[in-house]
DRENDO-1510 file (C-alpha; in Angstrom, 1 decimal, always signed):
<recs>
REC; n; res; u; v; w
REC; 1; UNK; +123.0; +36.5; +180.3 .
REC; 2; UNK; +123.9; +38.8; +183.3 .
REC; 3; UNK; +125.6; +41.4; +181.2 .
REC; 4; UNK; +122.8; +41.3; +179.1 .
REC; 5; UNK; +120.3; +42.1; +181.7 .
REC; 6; UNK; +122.1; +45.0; +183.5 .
REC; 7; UNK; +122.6; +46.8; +180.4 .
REC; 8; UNK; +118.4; +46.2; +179.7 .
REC; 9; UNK; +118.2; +47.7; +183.2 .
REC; 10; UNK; +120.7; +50.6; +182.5 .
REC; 11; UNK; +118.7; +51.3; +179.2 .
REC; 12; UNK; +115.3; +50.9; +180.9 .
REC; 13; UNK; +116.6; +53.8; +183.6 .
REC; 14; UNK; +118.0; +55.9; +180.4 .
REC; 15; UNK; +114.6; +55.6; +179.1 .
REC; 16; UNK; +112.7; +56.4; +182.3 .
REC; 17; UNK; +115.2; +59.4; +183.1 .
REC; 18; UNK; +114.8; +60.8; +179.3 .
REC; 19; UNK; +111.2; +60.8; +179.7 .
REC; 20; UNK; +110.7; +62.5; +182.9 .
REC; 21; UNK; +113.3; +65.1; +181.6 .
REC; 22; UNK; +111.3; +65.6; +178.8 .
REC; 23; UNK; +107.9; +66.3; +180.7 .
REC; 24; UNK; +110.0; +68.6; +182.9 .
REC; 25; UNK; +110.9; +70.6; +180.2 .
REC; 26; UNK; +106.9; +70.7; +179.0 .
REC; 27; UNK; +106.2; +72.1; +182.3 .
REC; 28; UNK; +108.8; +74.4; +181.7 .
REC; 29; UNK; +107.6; +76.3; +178.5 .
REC; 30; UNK; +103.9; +75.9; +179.5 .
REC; 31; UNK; +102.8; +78.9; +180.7 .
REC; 32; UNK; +99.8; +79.8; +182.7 .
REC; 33; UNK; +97.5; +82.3; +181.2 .
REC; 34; UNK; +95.9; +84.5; +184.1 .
REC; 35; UNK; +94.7; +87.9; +184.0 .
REC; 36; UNK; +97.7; +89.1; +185.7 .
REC; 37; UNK; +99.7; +88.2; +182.9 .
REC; 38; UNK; +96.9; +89.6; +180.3 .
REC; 39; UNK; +96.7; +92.8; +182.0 .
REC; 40; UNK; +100.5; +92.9; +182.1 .
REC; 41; UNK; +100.9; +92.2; +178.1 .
REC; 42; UNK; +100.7; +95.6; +176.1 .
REC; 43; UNK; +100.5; +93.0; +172.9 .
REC; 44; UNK; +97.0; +92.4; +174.1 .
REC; 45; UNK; +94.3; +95.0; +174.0 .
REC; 46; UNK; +92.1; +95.0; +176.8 .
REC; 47; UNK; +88.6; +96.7; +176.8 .
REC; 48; UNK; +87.9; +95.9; +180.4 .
REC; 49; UNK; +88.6; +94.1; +183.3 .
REC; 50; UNK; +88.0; +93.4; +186.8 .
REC; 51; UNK; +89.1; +90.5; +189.6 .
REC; 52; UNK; +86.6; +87.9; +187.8 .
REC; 53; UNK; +86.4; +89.5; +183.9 .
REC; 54; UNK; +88.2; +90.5; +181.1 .
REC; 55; UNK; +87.2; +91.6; +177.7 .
REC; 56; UNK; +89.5; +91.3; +174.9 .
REC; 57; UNK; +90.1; +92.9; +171.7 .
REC; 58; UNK; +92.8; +91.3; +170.1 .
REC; 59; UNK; +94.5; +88.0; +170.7 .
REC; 60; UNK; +97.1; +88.2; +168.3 .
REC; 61; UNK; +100.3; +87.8; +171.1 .
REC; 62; UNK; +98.5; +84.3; +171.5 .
REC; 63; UNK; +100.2; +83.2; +168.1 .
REC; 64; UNK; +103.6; +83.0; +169.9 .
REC; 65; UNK; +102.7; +80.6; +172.7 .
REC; 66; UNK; +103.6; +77.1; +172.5 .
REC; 67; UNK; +101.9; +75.8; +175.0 .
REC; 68; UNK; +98.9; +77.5; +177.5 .
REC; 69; UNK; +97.2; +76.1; +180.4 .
REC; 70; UNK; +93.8; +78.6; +180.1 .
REC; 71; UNK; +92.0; +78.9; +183.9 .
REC; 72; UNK; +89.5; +80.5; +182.8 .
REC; 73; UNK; +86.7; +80.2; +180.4 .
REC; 74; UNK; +87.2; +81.3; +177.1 .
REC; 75; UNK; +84.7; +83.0; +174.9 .
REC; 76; UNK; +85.9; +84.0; +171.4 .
REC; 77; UNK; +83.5; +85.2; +168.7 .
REC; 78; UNK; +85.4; +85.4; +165.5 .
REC; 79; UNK; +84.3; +88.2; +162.7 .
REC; 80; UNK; +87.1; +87.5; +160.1 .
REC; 81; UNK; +89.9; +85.1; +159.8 .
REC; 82; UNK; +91.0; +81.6; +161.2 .
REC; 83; UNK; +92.7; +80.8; +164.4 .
REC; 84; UNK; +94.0; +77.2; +165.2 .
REC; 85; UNK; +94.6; +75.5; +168.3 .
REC; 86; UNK; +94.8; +72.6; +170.4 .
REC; 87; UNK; +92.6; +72.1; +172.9 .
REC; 88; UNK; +93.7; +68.9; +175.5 .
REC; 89; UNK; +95.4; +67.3; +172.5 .
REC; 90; UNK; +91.9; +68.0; +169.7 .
REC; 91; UNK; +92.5; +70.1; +167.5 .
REC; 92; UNK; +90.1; +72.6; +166.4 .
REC; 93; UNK; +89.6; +75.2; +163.8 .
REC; 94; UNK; +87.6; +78.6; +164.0 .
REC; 95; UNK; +86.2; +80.8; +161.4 .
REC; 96; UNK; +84.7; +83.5; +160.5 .
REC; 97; UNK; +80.9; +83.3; +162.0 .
REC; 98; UNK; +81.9; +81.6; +164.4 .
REC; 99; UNK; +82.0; +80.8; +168.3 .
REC; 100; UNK; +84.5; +79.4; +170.5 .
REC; 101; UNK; +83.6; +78.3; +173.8 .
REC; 102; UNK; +86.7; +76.8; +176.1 .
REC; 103; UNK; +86.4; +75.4; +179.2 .
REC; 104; UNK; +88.5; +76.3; +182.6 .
REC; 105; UNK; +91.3; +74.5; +183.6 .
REC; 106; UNK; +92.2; +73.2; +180.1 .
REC; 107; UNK; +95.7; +72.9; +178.0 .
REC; 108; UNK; +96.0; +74.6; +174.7 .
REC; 109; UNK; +98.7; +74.3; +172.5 .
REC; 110; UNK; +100.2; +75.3; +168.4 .
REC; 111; UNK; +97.9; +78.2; +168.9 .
REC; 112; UNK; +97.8; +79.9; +165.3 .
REC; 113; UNK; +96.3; +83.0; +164.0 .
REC; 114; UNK; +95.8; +84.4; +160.5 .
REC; 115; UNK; +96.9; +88.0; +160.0 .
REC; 116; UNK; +93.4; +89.2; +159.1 .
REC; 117; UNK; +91.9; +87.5; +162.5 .
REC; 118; UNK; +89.3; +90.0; +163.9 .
REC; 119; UNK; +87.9; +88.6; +167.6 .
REC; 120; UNK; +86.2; +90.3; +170.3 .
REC; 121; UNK; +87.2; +87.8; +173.6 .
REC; 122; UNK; +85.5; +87.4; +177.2 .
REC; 123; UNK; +87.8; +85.9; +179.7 .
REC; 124; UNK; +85.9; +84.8; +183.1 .
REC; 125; UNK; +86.3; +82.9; +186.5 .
REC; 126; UNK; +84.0; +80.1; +187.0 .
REC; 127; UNK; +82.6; +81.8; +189.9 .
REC; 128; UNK; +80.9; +84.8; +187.4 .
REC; 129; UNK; +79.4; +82.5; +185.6 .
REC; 130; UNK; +78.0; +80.7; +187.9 .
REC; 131; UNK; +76.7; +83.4; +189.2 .
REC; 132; UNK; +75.3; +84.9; +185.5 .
REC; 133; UNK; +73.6; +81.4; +184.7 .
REC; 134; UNK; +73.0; +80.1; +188.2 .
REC; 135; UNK; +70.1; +77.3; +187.3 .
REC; 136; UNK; +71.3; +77.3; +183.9 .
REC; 137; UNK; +74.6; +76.7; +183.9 .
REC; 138; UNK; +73.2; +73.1; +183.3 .
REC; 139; UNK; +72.9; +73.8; +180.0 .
REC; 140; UNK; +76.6; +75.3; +179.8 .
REC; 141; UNK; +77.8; +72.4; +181.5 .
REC; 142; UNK; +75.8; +69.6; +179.5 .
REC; 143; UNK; +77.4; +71.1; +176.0 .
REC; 144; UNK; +80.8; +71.2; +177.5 .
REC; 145; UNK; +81.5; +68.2; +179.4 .
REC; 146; UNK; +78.8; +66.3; +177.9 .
REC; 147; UNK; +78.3; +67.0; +174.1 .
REC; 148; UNK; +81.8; +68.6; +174.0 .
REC; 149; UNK; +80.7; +71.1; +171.6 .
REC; 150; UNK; +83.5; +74.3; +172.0 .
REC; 151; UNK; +82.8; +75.5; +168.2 .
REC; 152; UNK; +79.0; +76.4; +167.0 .
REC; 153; UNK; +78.7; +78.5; +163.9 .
REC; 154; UNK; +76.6; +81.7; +163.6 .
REC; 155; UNK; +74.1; +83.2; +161.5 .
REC; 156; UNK; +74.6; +87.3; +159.7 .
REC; 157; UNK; +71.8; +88.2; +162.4 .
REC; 158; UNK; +73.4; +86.9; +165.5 .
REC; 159; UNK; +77.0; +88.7; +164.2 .
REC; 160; UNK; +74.8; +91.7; +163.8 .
REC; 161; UNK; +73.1; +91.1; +167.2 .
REC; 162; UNK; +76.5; +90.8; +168.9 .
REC; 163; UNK; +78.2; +93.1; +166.9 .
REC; 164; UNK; +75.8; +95.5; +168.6 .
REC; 165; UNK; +75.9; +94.6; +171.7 .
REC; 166; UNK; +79.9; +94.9; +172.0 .
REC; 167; UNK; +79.1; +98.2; +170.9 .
REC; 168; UNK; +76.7; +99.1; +173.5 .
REC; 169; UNK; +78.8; +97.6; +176.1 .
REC; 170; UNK; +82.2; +99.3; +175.2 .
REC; 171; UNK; +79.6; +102.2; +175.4 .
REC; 172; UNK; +79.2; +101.9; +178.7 .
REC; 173; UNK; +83.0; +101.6; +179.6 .
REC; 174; UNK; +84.1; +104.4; +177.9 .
REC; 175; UNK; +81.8; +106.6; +179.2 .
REC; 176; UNK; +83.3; +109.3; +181.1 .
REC; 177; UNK; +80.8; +109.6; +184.3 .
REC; 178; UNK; +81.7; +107.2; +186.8 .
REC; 179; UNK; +79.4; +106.4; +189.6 .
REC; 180; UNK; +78.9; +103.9; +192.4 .
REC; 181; UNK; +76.8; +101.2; +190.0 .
REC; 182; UNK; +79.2; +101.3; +187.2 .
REC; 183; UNK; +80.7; +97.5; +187.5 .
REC; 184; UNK; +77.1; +96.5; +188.4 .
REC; 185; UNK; +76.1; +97.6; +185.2 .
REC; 186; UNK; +78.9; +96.2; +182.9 .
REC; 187; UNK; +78.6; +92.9; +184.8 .
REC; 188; UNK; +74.7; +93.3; +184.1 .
REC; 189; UNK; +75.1; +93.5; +180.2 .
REC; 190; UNK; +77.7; +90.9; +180.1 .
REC; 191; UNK; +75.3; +89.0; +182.0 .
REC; 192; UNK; +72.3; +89.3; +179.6 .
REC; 193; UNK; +74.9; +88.6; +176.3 .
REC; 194; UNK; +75.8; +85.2; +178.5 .
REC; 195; UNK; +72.3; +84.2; +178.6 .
REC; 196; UNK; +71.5; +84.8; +175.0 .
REC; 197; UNK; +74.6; +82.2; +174.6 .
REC; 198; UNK; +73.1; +80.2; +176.6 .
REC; 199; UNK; +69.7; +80.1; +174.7 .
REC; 200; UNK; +71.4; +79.6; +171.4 .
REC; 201; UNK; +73.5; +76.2; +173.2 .
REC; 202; UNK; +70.1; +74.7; +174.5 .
REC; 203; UNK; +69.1; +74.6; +170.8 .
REC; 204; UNK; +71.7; +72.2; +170.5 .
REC; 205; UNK; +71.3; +70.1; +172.8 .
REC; 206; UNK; +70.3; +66.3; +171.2 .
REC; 207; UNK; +66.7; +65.4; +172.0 .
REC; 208; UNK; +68.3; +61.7; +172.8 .
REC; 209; UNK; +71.3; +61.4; +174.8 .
REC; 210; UNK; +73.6; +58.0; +174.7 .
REC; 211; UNK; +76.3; +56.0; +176.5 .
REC; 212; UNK; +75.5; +55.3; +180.4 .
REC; 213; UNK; +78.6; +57.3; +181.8 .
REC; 214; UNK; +76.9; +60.1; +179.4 .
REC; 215; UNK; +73.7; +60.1; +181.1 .
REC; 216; UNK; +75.1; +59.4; +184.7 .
REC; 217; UNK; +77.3; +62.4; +184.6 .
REC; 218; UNK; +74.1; +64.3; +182.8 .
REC; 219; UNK; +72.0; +63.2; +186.1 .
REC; 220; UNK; +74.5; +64.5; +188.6 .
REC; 221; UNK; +74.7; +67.7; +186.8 .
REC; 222; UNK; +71.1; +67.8; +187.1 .
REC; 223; UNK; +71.0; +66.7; +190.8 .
REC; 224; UNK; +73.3; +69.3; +191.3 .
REC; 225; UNK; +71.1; +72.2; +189.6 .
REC; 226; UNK; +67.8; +70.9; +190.5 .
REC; 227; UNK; +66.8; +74.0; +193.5 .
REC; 228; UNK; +69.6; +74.6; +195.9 .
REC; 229; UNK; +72.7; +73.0; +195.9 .
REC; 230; UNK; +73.2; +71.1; +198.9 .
REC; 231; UNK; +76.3; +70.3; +201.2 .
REC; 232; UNK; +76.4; +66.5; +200.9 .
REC; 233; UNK; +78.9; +63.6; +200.4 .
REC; 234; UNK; +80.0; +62.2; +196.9 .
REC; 235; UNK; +78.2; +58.6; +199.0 .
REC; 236; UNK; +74.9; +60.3; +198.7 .
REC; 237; UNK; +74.6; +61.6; +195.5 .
REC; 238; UNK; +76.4; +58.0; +193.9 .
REC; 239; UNK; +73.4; +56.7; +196.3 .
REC; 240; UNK; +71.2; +58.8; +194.2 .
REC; 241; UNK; +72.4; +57.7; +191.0 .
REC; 242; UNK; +72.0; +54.3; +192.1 .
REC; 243; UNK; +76.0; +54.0; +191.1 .
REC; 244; UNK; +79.1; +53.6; +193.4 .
REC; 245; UNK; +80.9; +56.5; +194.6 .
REC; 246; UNK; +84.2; +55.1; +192.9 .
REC; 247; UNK; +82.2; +55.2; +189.4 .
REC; 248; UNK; +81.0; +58.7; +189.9 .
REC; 249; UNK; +84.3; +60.0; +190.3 .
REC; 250; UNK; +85.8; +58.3; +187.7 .
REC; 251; UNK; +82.9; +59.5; +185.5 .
REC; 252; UNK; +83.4; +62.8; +186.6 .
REC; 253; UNK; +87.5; +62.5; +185.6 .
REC; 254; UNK; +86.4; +61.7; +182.5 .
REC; 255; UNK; +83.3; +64.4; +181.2 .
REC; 256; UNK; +85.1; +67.3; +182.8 .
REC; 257; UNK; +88.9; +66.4; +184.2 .
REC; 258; UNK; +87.3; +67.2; +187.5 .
REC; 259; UNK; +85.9; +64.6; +190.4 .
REC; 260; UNK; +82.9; +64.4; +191.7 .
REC; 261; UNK; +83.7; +66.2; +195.3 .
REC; 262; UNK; +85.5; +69.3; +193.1 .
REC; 263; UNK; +81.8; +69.3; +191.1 .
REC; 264; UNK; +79.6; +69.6; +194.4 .
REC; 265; UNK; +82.4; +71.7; +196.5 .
REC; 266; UNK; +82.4; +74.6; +193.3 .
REC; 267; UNK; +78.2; +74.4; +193.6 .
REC; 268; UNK; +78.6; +74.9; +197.1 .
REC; 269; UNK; +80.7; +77.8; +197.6 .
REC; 270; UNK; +79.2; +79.3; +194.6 .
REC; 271; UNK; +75.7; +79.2; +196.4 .
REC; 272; UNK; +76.8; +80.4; +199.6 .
REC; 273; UNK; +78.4; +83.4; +198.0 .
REC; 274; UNK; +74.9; +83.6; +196.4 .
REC; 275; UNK; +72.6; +83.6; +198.9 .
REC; 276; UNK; +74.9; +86.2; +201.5 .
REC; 277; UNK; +75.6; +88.6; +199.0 .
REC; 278; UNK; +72.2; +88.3; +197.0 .
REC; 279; UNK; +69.7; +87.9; +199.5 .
REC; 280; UNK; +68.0; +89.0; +202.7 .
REC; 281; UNK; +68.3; +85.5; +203.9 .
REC; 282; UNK; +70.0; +85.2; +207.8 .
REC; 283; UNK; +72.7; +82.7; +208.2 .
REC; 284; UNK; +70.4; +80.4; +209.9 .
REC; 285; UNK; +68.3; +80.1; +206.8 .
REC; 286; UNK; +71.5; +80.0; +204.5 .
REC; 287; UNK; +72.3; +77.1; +207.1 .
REC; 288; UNK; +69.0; +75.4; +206.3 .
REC; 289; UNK; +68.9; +75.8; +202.9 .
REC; 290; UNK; +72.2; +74.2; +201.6 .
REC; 291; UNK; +71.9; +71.2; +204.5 .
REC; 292; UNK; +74.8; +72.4; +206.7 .
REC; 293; UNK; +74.4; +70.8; +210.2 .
REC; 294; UNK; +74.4; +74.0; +212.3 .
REC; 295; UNK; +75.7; +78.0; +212.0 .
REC; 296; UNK; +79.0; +77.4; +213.4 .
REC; 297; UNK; +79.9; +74.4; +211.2 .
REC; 298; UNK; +79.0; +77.0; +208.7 .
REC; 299; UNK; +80.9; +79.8; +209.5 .
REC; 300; UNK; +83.8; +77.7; +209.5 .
REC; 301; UNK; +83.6; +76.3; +206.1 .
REC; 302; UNK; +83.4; +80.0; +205.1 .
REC; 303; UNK; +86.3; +80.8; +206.8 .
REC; 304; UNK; +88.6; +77.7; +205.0 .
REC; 305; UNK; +87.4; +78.5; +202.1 .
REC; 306; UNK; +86.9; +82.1; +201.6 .
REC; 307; UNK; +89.3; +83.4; +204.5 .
REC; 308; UNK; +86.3; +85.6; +206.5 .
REC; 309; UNK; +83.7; +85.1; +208.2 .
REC; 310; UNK; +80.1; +84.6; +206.7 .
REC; 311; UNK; +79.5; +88.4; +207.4 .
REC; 312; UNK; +82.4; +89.9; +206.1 .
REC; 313; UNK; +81.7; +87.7; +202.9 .
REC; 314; UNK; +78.2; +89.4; +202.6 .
REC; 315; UNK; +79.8; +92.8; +203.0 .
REC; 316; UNK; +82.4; +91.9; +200.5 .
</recs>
């Protein structure tokens, strides 16, 4: 009976040791996909890019990676051909007349593409498109993390629509007089193409929504985007939601693969890069406005988090 045991215990280790060798090696040939390593690839044609954007024009190198961990979000309108691709274990199929919308932060994997795939891509920190949507990122979020719709389908007059407007953009960055406002301007038009994007997801949002984690992560996200984001505890807004602050994160972790205090930190920062580098308002106000207790407590939270000072962040 002894003899038996230890060798249950020996095989037990073997097993545990296999398995973590195994997730090692996983780890190993996942790579991360940044813009560094975009920019880097001459397999991928780039049309543009800056420290928060990137348009692609072809995707094809993608075909030979196992394994991607994407930090960015992922736009991909298709105009011919299939790609395939995992996306946190689902698998999912585009087409021609077709959009793809993928989250930050997400694993993809067995990433296929048909010879005749013809894409135009937007890569983009969740930062920019926070700043794009601001209000209405509710509605980006709510079909993401709520309705988990990455794949809509298009009509011949939105391909035309957007077929256009790539034209008129690459327009605009090929054209060969620079001046001070040039970014301002890309970043404009990539902004108004966002919101259209935006309009067409709202259409799809369900007129009834169902499941109670559902609708409590829906009501955070709303809390959240309702006026100005304040700088309060996960406590408070679970005390909002009528909900323990345990549940909320948990809910959180489950919608979106981010907690609760990740949610309202993003929000945070996001408005305070807003309302420096946006507005006329004085720290004082900015102060007021997101709930900080005073301007020193504030200028310190810029500094963790941004590495200047509130000023220098407005003069960015």
């Amino acid at each position: 009976m002894f003899y038996f045991s230890l060798c249950y215990c020996y095989f037990s280790l073997l097993l545990v040791l296999l398995s973590y060798f195994s997730y090692i090696c996983n780890m190993k040939r996942q790579e991360q996909l940044t813009f560094q390593r975009l920019r880097s690839n001459e397999q991928v044609q780039i049309g543009y890019s800056d420290e928060d954007i990137v348009i692609l024009d072809s995707v094809q190198e993608f075909s030979k990676l196992t394994s991607a961990r994407f930090p960015l979000i992922t736009i991909v309108i298709c105009f011919s051909g299939k790609a395939h691709f995992l996306i946190n274990d689902k698998t999912l199929l585009l087409h021609e007349n077709q959009v793809a919308i993928i989250p930050h932060n997400v694993n993809m994997a067995d990433i296929l593409v048909s010879p005749d795939f013809n894409m135009k891509g937007l890569l983009l920190t969740n930062g920019i498109l926070q700043s794009f949507l601001r209000e209405k990122m509710q509605i980006w979020n709510k079909m993401m993390y709520i309705h988990h719709i990455h794949i809509f389908p298009m009509d011949e007059e939105d391909m035309l629509f957007y077929s256009k407007f790539h034209d008129l953009l690459r327009l605009t960055i090929e054209r060969g007089k620079p001046h001070p406002y040039r970014v301002n301007v890309i970043r404009s038009q990539l902004r108004a193409l966002i919101l259209e994007l935006c309009g067409s997801l709202s259409n799809m949002i369900p007129s009834s929504e169902k499941g109670s984690p559902s609708i409590h992560f829906q009501k955070f996200l709303d809390l959240l985007h309702s006026g100005n984001a304040k700088y309060r505890s996960v406590e408070e807004y679970a005390g909002d939601l009528c909900i323990s602050p345990k549940y909320l994160t948990a809910i959180c972790k489950k919608q979106s693969g981010k907690t609760a205090i990740q949610w309202i930190r993003e929000q945070v920062l996001n408005d305070i890069c807003y309302y420096l580098q946006e507005t006329d308002l004085n720290i004082k106000q900015i102060c007021h406005k997101l709930d900080f207790p005073n301007p020193s407590f504030f200028g310190k939270y810029v500094k963790d988090h941004f590495g200047m000072t509130p000023m220098q962040l407005r003069n960015a």
